[in-house]
N, C-alpha and C positions, 0 to 999 in steps of 0.2 A: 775666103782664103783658107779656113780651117777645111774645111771639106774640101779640099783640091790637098790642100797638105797631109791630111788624115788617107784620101785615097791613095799619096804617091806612096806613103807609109805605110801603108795595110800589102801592097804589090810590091814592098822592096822585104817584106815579112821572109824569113825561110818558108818554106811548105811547111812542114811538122806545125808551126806556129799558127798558120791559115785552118789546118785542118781539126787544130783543138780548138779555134772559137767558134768554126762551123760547128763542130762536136756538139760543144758547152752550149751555141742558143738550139739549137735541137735538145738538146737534152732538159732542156727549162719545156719547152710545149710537149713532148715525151713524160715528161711528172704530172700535165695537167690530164692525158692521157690514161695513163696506170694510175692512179687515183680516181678517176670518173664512175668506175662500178662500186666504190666505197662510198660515194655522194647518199647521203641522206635522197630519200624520193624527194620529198619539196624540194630538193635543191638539184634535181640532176638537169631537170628544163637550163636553167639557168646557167650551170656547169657547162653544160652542153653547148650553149649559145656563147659561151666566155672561149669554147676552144676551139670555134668556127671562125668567131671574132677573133682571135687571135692568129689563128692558122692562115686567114687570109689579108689581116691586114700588118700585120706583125713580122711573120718568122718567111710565109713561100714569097714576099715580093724582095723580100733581101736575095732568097736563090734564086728566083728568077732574075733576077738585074745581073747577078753575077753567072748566072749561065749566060744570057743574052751579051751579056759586054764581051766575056771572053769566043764565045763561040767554040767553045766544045765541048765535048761528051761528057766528062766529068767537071766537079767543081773546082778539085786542085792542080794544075797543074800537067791537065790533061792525061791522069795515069787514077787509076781506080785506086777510092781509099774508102777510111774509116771514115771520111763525113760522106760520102755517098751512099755505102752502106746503112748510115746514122739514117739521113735524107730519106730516104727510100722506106727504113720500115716507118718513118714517122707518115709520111703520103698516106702510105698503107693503112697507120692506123687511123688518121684523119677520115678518112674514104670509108671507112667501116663505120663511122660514127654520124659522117656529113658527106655521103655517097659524091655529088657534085663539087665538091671543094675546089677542085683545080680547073674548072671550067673557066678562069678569067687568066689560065697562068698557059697558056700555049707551051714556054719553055718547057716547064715543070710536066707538061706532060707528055712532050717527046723525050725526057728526061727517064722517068717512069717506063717508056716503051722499052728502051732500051734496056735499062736495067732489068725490067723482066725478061727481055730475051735473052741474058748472058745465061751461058748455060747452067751453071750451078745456082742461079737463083729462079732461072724456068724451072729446075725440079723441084725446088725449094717450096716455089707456088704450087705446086700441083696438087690435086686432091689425095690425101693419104700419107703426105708427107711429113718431119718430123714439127712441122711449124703449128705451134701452141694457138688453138683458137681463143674468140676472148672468152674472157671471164664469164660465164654464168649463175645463176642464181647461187646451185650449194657452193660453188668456190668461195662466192662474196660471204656465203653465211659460215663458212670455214673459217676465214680468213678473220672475219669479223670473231668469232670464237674463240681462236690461238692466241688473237692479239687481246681482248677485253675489252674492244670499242665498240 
């Protein structure tokens, strides 16, 4: 009964409201993400398996159920927002870190096709473009520097 009342609840939500908790749990595996080249080496194995472990049983099977249930293109409401934008570089940066990630998510990666074909995020991806690659060695040792850790 809760979970059937929770769902009629979550779909009678305004969009605006839908699209900051998509935001918010994206944004929780996004921090496990942007902290991983800061991991200690003993700890990046580990780090690294905790955001696999997560990414696939945690955060892409909630969008895939919610793209699958509604059937269409985006997650809210069927008009491009901030949680798909959000969605989208998090794929991104899972997939840089755990190449095969979305191999059990079909949706999530007709999902993905899509949104890289929209035109301003095809250029987005292209080589030479203004999108920040990851972190490397002197960043982390910068980084690690400015702050004192």
């Amino acid at each position: 009964m809760n979970e059937i009342t929770s769902v009629l609840f979550f779909y009678h939500l305004p969009l605006t409201n839908r699209i900051d908790m998509y935001v918010e749990g994206i944004s929780d595996l996004m921090q496990m993400i942007l902290m991983f080249p800061f991991s200690p080496p003993d700890a990046k194995e580990k780090n690294l398996e905790s955001i696999k472990e997560r990414a696939t049983n945690r955060y892409f099977p909630v969008f895939e159920k919610v793209l699958k249930q509604h059937d269409q293109d985006f997650l809210v409401g069927n008009k491009f927002s901030w949680a798909d934008v959000q969605l989208m570089e998090a794929i991104l940066a899972v997939e840089e870190k755990v190449p095969a990630v979305l191999s059990g998510f079909p949706q999530l990666q007709v999902f993905k096709t899509k949104m890289s074909n929209m035109p301003t995020i095809k250029k987005f991806l292209q080589p030479g473009s203004p999108r920040k690659p990851p972190p490397d060695a002197h960043y982390v040792e910068t980084v690690l520097k400015i702050f004192k850790i």
